[in-house]
Chimera marker file (.cmm) of the C-alpha trace (Angstrom):
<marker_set name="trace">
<marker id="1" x="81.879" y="105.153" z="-26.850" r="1" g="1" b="0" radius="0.5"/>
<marker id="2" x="85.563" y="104.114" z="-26.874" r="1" g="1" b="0" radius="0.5"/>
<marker id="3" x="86.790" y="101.008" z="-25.119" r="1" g="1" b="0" radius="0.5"/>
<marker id="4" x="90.013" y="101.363" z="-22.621" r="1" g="1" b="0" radius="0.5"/>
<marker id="5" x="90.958" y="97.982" z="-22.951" r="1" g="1" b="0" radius="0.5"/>
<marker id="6" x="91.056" y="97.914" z="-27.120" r="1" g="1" b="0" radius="0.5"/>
<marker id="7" x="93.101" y="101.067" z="-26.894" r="1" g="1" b="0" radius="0.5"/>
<marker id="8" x="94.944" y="99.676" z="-24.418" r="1" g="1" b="0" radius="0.5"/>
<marker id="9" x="96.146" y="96.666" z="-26.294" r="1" g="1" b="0" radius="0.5"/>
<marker id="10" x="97.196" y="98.478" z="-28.874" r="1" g="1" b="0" radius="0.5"/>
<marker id="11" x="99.450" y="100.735" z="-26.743" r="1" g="1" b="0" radius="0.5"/>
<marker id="12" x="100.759" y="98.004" z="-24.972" r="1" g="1" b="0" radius="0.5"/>
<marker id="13" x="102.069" y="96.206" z="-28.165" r="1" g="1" b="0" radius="0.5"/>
<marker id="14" x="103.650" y="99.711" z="-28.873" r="1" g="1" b="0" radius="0.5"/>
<marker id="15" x="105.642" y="100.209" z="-25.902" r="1" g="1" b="0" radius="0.5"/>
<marker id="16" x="106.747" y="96.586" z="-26.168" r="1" g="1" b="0" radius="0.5"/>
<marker id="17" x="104.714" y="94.674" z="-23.889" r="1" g="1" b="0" radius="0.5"/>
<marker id="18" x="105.370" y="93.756" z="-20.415" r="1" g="1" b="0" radius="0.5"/>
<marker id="19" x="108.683" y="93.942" z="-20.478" r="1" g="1" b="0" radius="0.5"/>
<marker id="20" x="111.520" y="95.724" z="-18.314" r="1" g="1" b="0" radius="0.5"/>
<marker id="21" x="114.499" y="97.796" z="-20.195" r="1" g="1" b="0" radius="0.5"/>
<marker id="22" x="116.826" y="100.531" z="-19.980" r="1" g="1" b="0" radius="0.5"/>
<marker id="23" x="117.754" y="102.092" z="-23.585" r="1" g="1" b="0" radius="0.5"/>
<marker id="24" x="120.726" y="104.478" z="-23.597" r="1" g="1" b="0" radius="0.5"/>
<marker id="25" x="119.798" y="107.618" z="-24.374" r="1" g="1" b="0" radius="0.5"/>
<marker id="26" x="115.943" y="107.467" z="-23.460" r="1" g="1" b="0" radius="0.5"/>
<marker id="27" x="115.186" y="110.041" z="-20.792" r="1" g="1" b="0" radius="0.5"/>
<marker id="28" x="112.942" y="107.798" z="-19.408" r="1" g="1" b="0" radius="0.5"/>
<marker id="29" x="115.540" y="105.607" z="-17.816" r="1" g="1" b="0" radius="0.5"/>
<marker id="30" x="114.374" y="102.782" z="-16.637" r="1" g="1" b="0" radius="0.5"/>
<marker id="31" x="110.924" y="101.009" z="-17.627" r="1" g="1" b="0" radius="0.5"/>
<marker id="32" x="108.951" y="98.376" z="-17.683" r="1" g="1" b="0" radius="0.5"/>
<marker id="33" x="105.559" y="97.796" z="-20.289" r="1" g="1" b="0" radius="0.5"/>
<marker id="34" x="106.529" y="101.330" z="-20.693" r="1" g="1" b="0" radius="0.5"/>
<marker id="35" x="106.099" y="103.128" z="-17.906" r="1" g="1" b="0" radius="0.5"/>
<marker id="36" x="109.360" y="105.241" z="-17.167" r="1" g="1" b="0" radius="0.5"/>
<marker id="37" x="111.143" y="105.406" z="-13.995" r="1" g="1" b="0" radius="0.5"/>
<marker id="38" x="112.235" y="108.958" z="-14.503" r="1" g="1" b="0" radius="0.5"/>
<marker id="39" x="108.580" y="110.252" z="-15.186" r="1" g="1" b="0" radius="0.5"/>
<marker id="40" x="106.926" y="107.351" z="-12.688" r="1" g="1" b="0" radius="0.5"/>
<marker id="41" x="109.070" y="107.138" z="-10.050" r="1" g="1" b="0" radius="0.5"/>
<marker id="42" x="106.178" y="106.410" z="-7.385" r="1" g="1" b="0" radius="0.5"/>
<marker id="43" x="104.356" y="103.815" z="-9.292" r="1" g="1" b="0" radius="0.5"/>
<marker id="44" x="103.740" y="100.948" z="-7.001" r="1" g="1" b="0" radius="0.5"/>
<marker id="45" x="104.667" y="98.717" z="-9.752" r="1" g="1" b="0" radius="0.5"/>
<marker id="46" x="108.352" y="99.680" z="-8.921" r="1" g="1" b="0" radius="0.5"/>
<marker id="47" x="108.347" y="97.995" z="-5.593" r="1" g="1" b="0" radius="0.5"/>
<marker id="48" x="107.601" y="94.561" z="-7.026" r="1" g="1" b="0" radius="0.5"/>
<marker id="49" x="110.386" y="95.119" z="-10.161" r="1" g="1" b="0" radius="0.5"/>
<marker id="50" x="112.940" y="95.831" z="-7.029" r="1" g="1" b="0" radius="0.5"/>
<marker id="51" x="112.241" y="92.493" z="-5.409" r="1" g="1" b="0" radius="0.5"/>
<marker id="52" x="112.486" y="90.742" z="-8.877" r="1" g="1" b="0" radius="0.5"/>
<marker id="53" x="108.864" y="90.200" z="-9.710" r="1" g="1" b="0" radius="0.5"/>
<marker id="54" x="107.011" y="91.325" z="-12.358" r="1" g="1" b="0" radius="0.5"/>
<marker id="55" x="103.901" y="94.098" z="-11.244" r="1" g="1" b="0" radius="0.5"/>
<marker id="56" x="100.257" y="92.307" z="-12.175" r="1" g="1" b="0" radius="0.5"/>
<marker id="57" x="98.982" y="93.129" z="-15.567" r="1" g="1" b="0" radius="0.5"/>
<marker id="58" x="96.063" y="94.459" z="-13.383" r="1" g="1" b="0" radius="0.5"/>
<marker id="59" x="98.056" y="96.783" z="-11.838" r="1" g="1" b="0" radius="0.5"/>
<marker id="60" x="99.831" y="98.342" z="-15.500" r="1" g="1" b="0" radius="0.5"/>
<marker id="61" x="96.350" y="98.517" z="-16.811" r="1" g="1" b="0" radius="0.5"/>
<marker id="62" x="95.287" y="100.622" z="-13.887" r="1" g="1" b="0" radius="0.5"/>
<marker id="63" x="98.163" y="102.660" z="-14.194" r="1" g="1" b="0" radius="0.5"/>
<marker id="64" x="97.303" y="103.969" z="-17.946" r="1" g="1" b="0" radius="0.5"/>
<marker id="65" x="93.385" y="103.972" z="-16.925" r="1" g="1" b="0" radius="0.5"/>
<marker id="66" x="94.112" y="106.797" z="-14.569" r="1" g="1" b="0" radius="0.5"/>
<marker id="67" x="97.180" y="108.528" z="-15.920" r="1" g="1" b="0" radius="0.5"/>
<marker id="68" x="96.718" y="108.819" z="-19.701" r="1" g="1" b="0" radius="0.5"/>
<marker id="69" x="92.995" y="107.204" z="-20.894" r="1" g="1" b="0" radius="0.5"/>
<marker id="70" x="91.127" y="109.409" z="-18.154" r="1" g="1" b="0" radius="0.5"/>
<marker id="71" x="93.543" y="112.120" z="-19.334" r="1" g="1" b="0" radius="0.5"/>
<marker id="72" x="92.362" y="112.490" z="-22.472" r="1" g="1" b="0" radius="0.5"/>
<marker id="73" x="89.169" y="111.478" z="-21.583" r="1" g="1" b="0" radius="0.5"/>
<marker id="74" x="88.827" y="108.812" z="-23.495" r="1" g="1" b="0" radius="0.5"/>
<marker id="75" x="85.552" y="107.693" z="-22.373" r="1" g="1" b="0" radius="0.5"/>
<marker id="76" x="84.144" y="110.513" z="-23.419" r="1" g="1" b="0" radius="0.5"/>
<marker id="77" x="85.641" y="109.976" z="-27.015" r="1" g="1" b="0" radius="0.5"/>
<marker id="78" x="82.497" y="108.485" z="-29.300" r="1" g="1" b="0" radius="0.5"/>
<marker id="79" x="85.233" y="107.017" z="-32.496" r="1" g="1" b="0" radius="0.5"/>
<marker id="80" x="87.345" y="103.674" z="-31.060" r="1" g="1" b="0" radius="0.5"/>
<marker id="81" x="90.745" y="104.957" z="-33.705" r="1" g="1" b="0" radius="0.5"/>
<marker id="82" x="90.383" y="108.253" z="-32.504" r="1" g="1" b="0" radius="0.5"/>
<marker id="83" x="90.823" y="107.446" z="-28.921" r="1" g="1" b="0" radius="0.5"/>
<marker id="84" x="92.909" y="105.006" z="-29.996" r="1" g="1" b="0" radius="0.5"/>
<marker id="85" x="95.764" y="107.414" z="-31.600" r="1" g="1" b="0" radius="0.5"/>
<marker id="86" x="94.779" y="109.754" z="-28.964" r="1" g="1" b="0" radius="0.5"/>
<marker id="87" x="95.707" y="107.532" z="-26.184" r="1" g="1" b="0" radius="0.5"/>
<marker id="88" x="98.489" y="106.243" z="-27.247" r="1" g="1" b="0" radius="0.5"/>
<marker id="89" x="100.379" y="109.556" z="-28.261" r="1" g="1" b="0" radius="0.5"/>
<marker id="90" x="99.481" y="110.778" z="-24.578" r="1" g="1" b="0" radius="0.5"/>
<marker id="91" x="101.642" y="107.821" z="-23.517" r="1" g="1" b="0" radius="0.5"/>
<marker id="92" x="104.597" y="108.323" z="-26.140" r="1" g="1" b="0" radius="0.5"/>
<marker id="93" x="104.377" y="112.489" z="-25.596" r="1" g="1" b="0" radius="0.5"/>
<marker id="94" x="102.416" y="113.280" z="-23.034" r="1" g="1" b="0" radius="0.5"/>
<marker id="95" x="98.882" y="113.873" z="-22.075" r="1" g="1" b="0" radius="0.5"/>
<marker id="96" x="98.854" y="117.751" z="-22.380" r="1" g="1" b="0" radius="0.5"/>
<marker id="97" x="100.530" y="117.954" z="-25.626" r="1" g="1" b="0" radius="0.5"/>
<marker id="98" x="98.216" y="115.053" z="-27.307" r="1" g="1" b="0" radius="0.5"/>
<marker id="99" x="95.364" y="117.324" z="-25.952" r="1" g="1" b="0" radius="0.5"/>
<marker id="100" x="96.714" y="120.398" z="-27.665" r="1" g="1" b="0" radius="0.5"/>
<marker id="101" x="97.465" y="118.129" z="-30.638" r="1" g="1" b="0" radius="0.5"/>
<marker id="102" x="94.245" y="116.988" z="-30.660" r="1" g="1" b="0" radius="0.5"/>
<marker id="103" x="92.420" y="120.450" z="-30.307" r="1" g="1" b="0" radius="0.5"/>
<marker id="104" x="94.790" y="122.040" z="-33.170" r="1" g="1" b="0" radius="0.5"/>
<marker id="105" x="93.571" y="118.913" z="-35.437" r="1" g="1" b="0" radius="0.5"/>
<marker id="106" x="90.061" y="120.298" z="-34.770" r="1" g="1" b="0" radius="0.5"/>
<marker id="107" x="90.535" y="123.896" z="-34.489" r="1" g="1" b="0" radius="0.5"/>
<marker id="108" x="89.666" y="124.435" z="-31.848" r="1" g="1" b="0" radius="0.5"/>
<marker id="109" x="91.921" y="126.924" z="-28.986" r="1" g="1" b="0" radius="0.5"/>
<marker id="110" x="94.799" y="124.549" z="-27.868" r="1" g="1" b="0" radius="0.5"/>
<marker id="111" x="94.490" y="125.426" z="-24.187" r="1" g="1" b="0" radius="0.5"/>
<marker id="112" x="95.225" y="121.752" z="-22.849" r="1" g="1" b="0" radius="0.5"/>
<marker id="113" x="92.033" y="120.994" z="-21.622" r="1" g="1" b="0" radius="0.5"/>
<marker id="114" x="89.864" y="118.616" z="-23.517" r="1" g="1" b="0" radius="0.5"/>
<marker id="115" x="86.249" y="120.307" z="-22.112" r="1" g="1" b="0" radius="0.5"/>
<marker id="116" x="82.749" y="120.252" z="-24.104" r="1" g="1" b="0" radius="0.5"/>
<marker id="117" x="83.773" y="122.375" z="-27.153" r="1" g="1" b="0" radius="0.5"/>
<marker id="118" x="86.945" y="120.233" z="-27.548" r="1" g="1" b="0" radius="0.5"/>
<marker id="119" x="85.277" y="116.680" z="-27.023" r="1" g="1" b="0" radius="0.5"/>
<marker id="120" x="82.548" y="118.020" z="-29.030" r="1" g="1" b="0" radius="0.5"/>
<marker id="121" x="85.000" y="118.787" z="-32.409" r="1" g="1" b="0" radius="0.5"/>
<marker id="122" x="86.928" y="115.554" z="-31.898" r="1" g="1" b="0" radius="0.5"/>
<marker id="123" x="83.568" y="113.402" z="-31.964" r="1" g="1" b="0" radius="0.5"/>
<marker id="124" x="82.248" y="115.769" z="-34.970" r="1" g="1" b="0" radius="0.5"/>
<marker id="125" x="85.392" y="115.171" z="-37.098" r="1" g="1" b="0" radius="0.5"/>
<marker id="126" x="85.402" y="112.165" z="-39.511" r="1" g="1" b="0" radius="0.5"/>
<marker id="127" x="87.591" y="109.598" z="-37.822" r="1" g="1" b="0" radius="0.5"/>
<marker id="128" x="89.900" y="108.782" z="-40.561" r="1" g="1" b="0" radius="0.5"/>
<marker id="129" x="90.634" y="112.589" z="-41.427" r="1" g="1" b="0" radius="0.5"/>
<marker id="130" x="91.179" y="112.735" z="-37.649" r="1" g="1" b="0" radius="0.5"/>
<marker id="131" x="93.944" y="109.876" z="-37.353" r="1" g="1" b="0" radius="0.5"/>
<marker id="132" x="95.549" y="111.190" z="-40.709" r="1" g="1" b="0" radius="0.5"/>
<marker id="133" x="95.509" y="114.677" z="-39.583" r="1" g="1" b="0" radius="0.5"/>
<marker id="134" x="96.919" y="113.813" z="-35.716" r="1" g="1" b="0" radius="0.5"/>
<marker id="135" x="99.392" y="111.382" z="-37.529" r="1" g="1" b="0" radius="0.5"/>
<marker id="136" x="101.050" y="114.215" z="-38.957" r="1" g="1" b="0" radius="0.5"/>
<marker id="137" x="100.932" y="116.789" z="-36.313" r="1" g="1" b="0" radius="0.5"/>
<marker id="138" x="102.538" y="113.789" z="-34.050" r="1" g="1" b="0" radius="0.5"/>
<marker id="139" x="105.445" y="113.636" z="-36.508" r="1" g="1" b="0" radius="0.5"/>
<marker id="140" x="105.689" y="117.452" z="-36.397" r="1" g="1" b="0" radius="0.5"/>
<marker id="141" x="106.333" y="117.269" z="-32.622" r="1" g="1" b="0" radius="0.5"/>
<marker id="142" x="108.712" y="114.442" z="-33.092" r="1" g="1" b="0" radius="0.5"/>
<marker id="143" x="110.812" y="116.561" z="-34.967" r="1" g="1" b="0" radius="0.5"/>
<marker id="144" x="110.468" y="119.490" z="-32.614" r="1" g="1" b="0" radius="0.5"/>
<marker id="145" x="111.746" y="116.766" z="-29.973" r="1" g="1" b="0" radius="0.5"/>
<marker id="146" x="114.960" y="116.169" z="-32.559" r="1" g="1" b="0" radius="0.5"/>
<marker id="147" x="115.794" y="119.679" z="-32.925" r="1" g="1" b="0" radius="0.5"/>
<marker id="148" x="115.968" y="120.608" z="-29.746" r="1" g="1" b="0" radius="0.5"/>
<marker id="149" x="117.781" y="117.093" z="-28.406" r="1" g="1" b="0" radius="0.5"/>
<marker id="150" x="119.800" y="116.458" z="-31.456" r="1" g="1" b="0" radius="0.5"/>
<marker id="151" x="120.698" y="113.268" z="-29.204" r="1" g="1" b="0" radius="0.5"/>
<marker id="152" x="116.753" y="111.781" z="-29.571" r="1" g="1" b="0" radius="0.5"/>
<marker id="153" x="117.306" y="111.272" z="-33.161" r="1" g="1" b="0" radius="0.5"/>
<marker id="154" x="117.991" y="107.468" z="-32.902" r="1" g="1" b="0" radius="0.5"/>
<marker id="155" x="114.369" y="107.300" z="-31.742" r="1" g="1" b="0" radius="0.5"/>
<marker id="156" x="112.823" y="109.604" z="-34.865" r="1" g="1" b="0" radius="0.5"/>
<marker id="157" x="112.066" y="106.324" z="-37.253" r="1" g="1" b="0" radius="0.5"/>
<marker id="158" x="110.226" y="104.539" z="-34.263" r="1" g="1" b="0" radius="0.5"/>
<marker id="159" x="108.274" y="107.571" z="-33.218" r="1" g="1" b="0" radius="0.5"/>
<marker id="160" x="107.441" y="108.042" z="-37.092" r="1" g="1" b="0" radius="0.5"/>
<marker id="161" x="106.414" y="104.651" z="-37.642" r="1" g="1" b="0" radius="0.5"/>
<marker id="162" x="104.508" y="104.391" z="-34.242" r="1" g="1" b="0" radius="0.5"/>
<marker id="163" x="102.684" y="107.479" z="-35.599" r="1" g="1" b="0" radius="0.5"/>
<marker id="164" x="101.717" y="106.075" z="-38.970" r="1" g="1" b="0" radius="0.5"/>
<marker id="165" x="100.135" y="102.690" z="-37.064" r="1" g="1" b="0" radius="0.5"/>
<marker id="166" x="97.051" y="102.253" z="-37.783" r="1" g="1" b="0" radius="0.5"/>
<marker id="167" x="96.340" y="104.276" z="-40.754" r="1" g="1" b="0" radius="0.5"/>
<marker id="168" x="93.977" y="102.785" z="-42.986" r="1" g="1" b="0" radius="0.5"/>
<link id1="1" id2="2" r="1" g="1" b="0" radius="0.2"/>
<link id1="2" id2="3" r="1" g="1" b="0" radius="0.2"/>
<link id1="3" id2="4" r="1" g="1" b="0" radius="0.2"/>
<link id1="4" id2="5" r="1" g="1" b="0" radius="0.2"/>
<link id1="5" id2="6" r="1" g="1" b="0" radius="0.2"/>
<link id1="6" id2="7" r="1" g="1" b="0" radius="0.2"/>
<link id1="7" id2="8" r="1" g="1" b="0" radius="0.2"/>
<link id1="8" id2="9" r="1" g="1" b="0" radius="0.2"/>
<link id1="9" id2="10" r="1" g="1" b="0" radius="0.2"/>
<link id1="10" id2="11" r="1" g="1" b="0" radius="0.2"/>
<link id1="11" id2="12" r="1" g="1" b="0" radius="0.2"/>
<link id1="12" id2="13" r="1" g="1" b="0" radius="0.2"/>
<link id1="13" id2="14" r="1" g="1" b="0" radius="0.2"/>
<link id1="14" id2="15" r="1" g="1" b="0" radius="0.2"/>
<link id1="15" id2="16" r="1" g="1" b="0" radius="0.2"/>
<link id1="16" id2="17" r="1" g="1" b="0" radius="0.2"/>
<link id1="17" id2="18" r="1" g="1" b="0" radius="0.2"/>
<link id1="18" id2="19" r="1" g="1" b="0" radius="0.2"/>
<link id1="19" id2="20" r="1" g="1" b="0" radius="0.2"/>
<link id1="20" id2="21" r="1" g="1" b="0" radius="0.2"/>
<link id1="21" id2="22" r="1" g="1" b="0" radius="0.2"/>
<link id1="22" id2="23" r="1" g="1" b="0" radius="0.2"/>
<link id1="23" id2="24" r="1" g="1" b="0" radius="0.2"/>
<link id1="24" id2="25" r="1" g="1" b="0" radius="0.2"/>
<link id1="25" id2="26" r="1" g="1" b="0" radius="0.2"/>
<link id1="26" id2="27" r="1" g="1" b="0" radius="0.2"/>
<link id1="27" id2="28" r="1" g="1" b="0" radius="0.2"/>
<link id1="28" id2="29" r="1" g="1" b="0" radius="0.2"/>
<link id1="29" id2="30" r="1" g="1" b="0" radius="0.2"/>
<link id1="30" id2="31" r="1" g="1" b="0" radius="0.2"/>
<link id1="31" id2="32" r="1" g="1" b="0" radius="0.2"/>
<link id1="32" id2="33" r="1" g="1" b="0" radius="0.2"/>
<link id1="33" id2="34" r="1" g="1" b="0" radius="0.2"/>
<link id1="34" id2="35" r="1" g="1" b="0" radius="0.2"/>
<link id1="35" id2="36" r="1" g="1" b="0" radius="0.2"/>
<link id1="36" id2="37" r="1" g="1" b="0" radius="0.2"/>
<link id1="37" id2="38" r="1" g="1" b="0" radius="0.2"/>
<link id1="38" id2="39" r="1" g="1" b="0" radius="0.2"/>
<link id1="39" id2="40" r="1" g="1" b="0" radius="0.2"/>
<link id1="40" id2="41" r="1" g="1" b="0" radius="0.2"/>
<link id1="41" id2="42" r="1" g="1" b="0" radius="0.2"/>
<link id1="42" id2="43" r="1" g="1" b="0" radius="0.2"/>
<link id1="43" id2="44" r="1" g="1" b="0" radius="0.2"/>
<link id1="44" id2="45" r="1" g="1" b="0" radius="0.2"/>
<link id1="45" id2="46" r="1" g="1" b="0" radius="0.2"/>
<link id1="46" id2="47" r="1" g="1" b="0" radius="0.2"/>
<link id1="47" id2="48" r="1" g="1" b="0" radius="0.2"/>
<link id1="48" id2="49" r="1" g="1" b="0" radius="0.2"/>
<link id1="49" id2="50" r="1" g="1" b="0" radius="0.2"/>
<link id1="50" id2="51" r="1" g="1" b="0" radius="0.2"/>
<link id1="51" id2="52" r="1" g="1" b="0" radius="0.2"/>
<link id1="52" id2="53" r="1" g="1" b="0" radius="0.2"/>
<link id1="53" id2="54" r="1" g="1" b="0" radius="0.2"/>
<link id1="54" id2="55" r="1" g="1" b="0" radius="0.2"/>
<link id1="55" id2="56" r="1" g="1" b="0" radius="0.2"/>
<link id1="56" id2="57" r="1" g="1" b="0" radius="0.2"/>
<link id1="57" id2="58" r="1" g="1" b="0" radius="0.2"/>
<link id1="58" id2="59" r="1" g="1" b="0" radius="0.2"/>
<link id1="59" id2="60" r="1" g="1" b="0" radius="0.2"/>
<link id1="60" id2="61" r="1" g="1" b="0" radius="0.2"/>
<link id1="61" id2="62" r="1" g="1" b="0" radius="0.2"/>
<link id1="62" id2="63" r="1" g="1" b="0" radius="0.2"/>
<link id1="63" id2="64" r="1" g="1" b="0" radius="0.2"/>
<link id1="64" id2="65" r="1" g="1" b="0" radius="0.2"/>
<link id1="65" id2="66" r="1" g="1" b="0" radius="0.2"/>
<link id1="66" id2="67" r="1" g="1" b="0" radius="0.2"/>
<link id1="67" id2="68" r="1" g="1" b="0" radius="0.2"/>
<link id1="68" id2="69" r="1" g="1" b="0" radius="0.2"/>
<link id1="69" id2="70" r="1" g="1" b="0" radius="0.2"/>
<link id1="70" id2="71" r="1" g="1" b="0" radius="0.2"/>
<link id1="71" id2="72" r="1" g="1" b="0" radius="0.2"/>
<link id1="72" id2="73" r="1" g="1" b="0" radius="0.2"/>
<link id1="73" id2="74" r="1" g="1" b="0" radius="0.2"/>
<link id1="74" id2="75" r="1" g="1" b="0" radius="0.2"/>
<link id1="75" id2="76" r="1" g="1" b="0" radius="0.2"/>
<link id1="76" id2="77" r="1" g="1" b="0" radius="0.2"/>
<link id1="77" id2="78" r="1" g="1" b="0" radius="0.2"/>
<link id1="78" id2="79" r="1" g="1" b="0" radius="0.2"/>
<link id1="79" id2="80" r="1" g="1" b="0" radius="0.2"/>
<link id1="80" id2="81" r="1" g="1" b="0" radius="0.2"/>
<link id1="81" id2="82" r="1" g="1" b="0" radius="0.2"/>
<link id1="82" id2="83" r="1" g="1" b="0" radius="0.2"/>
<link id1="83" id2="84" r="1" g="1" b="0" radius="0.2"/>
<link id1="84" id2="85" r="1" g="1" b="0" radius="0.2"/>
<link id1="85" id2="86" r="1" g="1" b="0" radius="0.2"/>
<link id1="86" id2="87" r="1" g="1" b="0" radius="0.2"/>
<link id1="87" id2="88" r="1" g="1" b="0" radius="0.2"/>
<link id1="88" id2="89" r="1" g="1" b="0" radius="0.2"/>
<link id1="89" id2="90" r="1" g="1" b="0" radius="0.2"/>
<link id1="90" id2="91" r="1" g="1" b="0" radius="0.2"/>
<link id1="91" id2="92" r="1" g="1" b="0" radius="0.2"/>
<link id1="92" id2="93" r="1" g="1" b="0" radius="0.2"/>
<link id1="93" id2="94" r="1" g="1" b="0" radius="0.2"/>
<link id1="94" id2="95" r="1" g="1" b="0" radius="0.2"/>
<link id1="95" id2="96" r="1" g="1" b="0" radius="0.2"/>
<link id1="96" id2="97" r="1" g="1" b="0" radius="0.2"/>
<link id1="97" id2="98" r="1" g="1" b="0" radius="0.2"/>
<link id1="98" id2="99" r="1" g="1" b="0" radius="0.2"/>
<link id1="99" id2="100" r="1" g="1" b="0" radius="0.2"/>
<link id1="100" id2="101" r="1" g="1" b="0" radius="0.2"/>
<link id1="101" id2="102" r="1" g="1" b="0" radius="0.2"/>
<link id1="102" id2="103" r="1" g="1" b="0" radius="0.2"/>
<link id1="103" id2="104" r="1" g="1" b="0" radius="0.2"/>
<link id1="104" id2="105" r="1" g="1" b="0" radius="0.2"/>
<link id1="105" id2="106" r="1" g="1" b="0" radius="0.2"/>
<link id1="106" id2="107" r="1" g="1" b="0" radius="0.2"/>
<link id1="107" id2="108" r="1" g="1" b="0" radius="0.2"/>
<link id1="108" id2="109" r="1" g="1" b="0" radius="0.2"/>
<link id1="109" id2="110" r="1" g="1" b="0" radius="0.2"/>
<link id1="110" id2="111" r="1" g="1" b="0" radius="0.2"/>
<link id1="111" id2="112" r="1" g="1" b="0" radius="0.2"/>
<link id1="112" id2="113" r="1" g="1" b="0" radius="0.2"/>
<link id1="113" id2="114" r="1" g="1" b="0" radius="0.2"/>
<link id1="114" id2="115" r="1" g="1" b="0" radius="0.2"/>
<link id1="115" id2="116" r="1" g="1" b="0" radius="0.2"/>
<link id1="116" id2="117" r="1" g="1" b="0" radius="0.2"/>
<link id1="117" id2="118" r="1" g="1" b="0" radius="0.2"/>
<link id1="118" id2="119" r="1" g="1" b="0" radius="0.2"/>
<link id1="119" id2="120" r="1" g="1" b="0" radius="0.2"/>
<link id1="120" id2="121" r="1" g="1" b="0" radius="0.2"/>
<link id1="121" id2="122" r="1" g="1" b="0" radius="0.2"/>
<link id1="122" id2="123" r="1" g="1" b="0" radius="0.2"/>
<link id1="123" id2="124" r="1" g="1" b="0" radius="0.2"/>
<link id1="124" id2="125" r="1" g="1" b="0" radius="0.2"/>
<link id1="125" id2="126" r="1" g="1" b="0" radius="0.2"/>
<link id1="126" id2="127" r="1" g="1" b="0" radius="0.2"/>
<link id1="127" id2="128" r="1" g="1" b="0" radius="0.2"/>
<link id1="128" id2="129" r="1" g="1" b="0" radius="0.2"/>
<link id1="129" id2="130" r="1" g="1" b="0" radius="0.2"/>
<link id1="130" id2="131" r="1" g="1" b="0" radius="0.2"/>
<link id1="131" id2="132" r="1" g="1" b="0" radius="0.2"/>
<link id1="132" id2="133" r="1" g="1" b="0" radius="0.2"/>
<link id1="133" id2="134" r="1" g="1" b="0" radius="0.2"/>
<link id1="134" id2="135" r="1" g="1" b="0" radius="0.2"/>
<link id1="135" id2="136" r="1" g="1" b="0" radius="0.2"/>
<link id1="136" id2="137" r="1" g="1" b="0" radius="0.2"/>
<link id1="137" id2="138" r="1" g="1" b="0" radius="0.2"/>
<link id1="138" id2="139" r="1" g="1" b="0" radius="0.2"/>
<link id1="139" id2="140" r="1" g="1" b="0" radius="0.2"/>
<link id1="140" id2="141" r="1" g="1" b="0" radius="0.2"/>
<link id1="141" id2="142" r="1" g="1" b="0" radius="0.2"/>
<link id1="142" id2="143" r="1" g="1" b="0" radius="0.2"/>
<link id1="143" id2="144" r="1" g="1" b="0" radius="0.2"/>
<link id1="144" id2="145" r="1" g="1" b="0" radius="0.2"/>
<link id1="145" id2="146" r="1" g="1" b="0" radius="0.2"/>
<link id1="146" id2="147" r="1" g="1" b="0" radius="0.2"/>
<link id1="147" id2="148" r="1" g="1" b="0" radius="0.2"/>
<link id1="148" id2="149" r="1" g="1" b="0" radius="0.2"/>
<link id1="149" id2="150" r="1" g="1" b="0" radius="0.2"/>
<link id1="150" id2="151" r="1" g="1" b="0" radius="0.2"/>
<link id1="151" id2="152" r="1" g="1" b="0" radius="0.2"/>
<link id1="152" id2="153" r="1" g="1" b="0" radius="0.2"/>
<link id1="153" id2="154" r="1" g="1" b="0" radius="0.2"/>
<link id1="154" id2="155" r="1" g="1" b="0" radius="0.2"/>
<link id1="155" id2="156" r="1" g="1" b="0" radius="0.2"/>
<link id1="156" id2="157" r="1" g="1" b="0" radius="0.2"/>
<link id1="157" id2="158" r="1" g="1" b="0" radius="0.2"/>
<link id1="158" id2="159" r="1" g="1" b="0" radius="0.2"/>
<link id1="159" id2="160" r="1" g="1" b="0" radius="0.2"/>
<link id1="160" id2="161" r="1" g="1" b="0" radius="0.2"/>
<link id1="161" id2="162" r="1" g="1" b="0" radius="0.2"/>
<link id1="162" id2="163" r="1" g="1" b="0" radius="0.2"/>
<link id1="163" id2="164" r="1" g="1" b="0" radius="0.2"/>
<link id1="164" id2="165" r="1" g="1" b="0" radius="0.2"/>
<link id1="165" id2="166" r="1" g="1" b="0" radius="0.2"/>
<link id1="166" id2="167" r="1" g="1" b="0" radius="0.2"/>
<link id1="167" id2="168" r="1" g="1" b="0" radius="0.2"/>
</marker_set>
C-alpha cells in the first residue's frame, strides 16, 4: 500500500514548496505550496495568507489528502511510484483527467472513475512500464493544453520535465 506522505513530499518539492506566488500567465492566479486561488478559492488556508501568515503545513497536507490523494485513491494503489506519478499529475492536471490517464495506460474504459476493474489494472501493471507509459500520456495532454492556449507554452518545458521526474 502507498504512503500519502512519501507522495506527498514529492509533490510538494514540485509545486515549489510552501511558498506564495503569482506567475503571469498561470490561470491559477494566485497560490501558495501550490494550491491555486482561482481553482481553491474557499480553502481555509486563504484566510491566514490575507492576514500575512503562512497556513500550517498541517493544514496544506490535509488539503491534498482530501482533494487529490483520496481522489485517485491512492490508498488503494498497492506500487509507492505509481501513486506517486499518479498523485502528483492529479495536482498539476487534475484529478479526473489523471484518472482517465491512468485507465487509458491500463486499458481499461476511461470513464473517470478509478472503481475495482480500474484499481485492479493499475496494481496488475508492472510499475515501471506504468510510470513510463503515464509519463508520456502526461506530455500528450500537455501539448493538448498548448494547442488550445497557445499562451501556456512558457509552461510546456516545466510540465515536460515535471513529467519525466522520477523515471528510473
Amino acid at each position: 500500500m502507498s504512503e500519502f506522505l512519501v507522495a506527498f513530499e514529492r509533490m510538494i518539492e514540485n509545486e515549489g514548496g510552501y511558498k506564495l506566488h503569482t506567475v503571469k500567465g498561470d490561470t491559477g492566479g494566485m497560490t501558495y505550496a501550490g494550491i491555486a486561488r482561482n481553482s481553491n478559492p474557499q480553502w481555509e488556508g486563504w484566510a491566514a495568507i490575507d492576514r500575512g501568515e503562512s497556513p500550517p503545513e498541517e493544514m496544506v497536507k490535509a488539503f491534498y489528502k482530501h482533494s487529490y490523494w483520496d481522489g485517485v485513491s491512492g490508498d488503494a494503489i498497492n506500487a509507492q511510484p505509481v501513486a506517486d506519478s499518479l498523485f502528483d499529475f492529479a495536482v498539476n492536471g487534475g484529478v479526473g483527467t489523471a484518472r482517465k490517464l491512468a485507465q487509458k495506460v491500463v486499458k481499461v474504459e476511461p470513464d473517470g472513475v478509478l472503481g475495482e476493474i480500474s484499481l485492479a489494472a493499475i496494481n496488475k501493471i508492472d510499475p515501471e512500464v506504468f510510470v513510463l507509459r503515464f509519463a508520456l500520456a502526461k506530455i500528450g495532454r500537455y501539448r493538448e493544453i498548448v494547442t488550445a492556449n497557445p499562451t501556456q507554452i512558457k509552461f510546456l518545458l516545466g510540465w515536460i520535465n515535471r513529467a519525466l521526474k522520477g523515471i528510473v
